[in-house]
N, C-alpha and C positions, 0 to 999 in steps of 0.2 A: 447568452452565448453558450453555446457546446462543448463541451472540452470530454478529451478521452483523456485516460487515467492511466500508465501500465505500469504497475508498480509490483518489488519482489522484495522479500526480509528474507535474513537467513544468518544461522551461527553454528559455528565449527565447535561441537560437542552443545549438549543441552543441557545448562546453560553452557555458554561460551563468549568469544568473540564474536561480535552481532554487527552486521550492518545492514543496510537498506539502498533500493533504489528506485527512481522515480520519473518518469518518460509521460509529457504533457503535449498531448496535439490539437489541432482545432477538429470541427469535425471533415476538414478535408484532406485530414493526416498530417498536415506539414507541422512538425516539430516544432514547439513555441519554450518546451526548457526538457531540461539529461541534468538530474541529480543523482548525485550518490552520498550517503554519510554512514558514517562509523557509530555504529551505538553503545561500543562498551561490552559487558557482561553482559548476556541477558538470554532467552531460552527465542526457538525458533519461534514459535507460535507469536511471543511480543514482538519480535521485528519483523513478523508477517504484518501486523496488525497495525505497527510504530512506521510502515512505510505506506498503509493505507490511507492511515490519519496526517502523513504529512503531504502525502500526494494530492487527497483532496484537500485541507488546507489552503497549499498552493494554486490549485485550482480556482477556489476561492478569492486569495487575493487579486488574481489575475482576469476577474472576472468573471467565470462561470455561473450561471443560470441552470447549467442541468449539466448534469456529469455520466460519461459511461467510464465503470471502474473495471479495471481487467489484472485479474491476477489469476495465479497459478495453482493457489492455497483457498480448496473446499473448505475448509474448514471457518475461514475471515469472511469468504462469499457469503455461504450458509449462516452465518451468525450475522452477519449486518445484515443480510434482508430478512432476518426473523423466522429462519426454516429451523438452526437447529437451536436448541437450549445454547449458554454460557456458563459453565460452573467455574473456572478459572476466575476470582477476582481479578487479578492485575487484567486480562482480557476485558471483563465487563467493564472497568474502567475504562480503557481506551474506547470502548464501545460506546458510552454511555460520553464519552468526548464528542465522536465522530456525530453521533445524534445530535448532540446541542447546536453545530455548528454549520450543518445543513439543512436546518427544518426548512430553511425557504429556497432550497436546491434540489432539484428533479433530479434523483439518483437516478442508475440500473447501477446493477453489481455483476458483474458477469465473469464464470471460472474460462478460463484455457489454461489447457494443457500446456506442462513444463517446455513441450518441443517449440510451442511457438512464444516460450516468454526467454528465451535464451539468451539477447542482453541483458534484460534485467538479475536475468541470474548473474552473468560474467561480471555486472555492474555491482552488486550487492558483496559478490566477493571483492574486489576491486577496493572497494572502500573499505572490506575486514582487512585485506592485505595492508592498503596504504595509511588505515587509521585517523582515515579524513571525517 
């Protein structure tokens, strides 16, 4: 089964207040789960990365077979499909998660632009505000 992925981290000062959000469709868009959660302390780049690894995850549980992941953050794109290096431990870990738990799941990774990830953004604060 297909599942899309749209998911966005982000925290007010780096580090900071960190939360994440996570937007799970089939592949005929219709909405199958809208998460949001509160991470705590921690720098942008980990709750770019902490709402990959939770998105696909759920993905997962929920039965995917191949995932298209769509985020905002070049930086999580480029390092899951293997274009750029990782020098960040805390990164490479989450990285080196997100690997174990997919081997039998047909990625893509794919960046858009901030303008069309706009819930996930509103959602990611949402949860820094509400501290859910």
């Amino acid at each position: 089964m297909l599942l899309r992925v749209y998911t966005d981290g982000g925290s007010r000062g780096n580090p900071g207040e960190a939360g994440l959000w996570v937007y799970i469709t089939d592949e005929r868009g219709i909405p199958l789960e809208r998460r949001y959660k509160y991470l705590g302390i921690t720098t942008n780049n980990v709750a770019e990365y902490t709402g990959a690894l939770y998105g696909i995850k759920r993905a997962i549980e929920i039965g995917a077979t191949q995932i298209e992941l769509y985020m905002d953050s070049k930086l999580v794109i480029q390092q899951l499909s293997w274009q750029w290096k990782i020098k960040n431990q805390d990164l490479r870990n989450i990285h080196w998660e997100i690997s174990g738990i997919i081997w039998d799941t047909k990625m893509s990774y794919n960046w858009i632009p901030r303008e069309q990830n706009t819930q996930a953004d509103a959602l990611s604060n949402k949860a820094m505000d509400e501290k859910i």
